[in-house]
C-alpha positions as CSV (number, residue, x, y, z in Angstrom):
1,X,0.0,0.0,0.0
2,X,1.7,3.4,-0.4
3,X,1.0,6.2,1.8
4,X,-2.0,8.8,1.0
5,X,-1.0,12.2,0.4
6,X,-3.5,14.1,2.2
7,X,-4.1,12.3,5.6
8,X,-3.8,15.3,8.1
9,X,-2.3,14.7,11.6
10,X,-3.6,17.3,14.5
11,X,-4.2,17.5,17.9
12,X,-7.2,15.6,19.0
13,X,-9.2,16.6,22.2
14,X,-12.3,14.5,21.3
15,X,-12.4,11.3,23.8
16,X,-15.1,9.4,21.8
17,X,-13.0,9.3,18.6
18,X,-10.0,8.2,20.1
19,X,-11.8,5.2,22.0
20,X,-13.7,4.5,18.6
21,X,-10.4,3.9,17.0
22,X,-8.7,2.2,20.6
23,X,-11.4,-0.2,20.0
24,X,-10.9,-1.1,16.2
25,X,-7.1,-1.1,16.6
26,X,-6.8,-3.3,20.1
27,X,-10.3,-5.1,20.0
28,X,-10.5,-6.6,23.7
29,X,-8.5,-4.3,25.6
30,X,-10.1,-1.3,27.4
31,X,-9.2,1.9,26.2
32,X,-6.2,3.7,28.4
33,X,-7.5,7.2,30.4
34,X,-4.4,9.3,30.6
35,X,-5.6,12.5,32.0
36,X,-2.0,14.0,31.4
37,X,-1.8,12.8,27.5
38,X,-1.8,15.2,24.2
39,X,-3.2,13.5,21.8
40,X,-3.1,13.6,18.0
41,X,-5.5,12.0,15.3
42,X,-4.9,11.1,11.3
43,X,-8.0,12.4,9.4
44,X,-8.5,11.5,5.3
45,X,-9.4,14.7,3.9
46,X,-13.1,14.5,4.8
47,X,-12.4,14.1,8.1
48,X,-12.8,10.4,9.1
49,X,-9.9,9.7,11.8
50,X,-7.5,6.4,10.4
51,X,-5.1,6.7,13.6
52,X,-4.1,8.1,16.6
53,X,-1.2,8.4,19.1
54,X,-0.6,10.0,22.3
55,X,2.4,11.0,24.5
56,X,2.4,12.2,28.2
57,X,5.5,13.5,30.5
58,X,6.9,11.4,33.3
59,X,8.9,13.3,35.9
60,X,12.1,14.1,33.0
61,X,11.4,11.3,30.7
62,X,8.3,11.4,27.7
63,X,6.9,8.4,26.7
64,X,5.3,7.9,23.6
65,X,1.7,6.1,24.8
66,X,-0.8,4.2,22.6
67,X,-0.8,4.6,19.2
68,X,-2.8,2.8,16.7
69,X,-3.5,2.7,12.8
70,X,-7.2,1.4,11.7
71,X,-6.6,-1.8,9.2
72,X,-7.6,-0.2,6.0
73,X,-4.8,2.7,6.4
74,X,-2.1,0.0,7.9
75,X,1.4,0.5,5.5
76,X,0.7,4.2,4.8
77,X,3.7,5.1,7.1
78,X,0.9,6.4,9.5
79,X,2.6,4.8,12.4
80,X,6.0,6.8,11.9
81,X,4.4,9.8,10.9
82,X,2.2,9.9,14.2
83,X,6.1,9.1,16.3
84,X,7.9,12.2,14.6
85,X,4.8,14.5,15.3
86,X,4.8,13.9,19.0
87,X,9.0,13.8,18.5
88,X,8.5,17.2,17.1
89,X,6.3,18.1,20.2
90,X,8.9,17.2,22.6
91,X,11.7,19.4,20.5
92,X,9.6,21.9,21.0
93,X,8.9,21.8,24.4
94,X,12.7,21.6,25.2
95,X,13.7,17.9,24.1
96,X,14.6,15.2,26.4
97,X,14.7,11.1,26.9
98,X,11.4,9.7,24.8
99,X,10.6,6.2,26.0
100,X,7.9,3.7,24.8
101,X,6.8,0.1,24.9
102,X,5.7,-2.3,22.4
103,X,4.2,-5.6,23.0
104,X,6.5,-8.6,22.5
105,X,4.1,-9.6,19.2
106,X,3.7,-5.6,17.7
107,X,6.7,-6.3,15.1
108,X,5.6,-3.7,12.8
109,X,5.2,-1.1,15.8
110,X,8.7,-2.3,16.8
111,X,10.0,-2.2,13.1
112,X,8.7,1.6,13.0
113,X,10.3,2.5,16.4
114,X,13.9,1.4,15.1
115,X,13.0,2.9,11.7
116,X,12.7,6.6,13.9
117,X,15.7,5.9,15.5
118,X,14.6,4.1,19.0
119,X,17.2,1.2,20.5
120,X,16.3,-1.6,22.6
121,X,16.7,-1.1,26.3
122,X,16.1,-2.9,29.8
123,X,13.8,-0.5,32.4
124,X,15.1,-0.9,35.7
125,X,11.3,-1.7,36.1
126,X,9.0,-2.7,33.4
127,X,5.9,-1.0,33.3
128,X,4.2,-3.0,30.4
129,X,2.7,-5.7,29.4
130,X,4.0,-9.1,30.3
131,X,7.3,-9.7,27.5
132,X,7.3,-6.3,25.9
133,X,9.7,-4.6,24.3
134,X,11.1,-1.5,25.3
135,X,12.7,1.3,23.6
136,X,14.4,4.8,23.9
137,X,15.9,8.0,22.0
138,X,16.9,11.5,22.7
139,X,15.2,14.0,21.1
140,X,16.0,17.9,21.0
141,X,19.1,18.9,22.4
């Protein structure tokens, strides 16, 4: 599939459209509340959301939280898009350690993760799922 041209990434503060897509992209799971996340959404030029990410602040360390890409707009580069938007959020607000997880079985969130830049590392403690697979990069100064 190649990418669409005109798929718009913004700042999303609609709760509802987020957990519609949460649901299609991680069908059994309940939806994360993060009352501290930004948020972003991918919209096709009329408007219906294809993905969304989100990334909160943790003491000195950001961590790129949830992010998922509705089957029909998977291998449009949505995914790495959606990471250098909130990268470009953190350069912004000053830079600093970005951290994220990725289930042990997400090899294409993985694959996109290392494509940005991101290395394996070992938290002192994990915070994820059971098996996952964490990773890091600074970002900024």
């Amino acid at each position: 599939m190649r990418p669409h041209p005109r798929t718009l990434i913004r700042r999303d503060y609609c709760l509802a459209t987020r957990e519609r897509l949460d649901r299609l992209c991680f069908a059994g799971e309940p939806p994360p509340r993060w009352a501290d996340a930004v948020w972003w959404v991918a919209r096709r030029p009329d408007g219906f959301p294809v993905a969304f990410a989100g990334l909160r602040r943790r003491g000195f360390v950001w961590e790129l939280v949830r992010a998922g890409v509705a089957p029909e707009a998977r291998g449009e580069g949505l995914q790495l898009r959606l990471i250098r938007t909130r990268e470009a959020f953190v350069a912004r607000a000053g830079g600093g350690l970005v951290t994220t997880y990725t289930a042990a079985h997400g090899l294409a969130s993985a694959n996109n993760l290392i494509r940005a830049g991101y290395r394996l590392y070992r938290p002192r403690s994990a915070w994820g799922l059971a098996g996952s697979l964490y990773f890091s990069r600074r970002v900024g100064r």
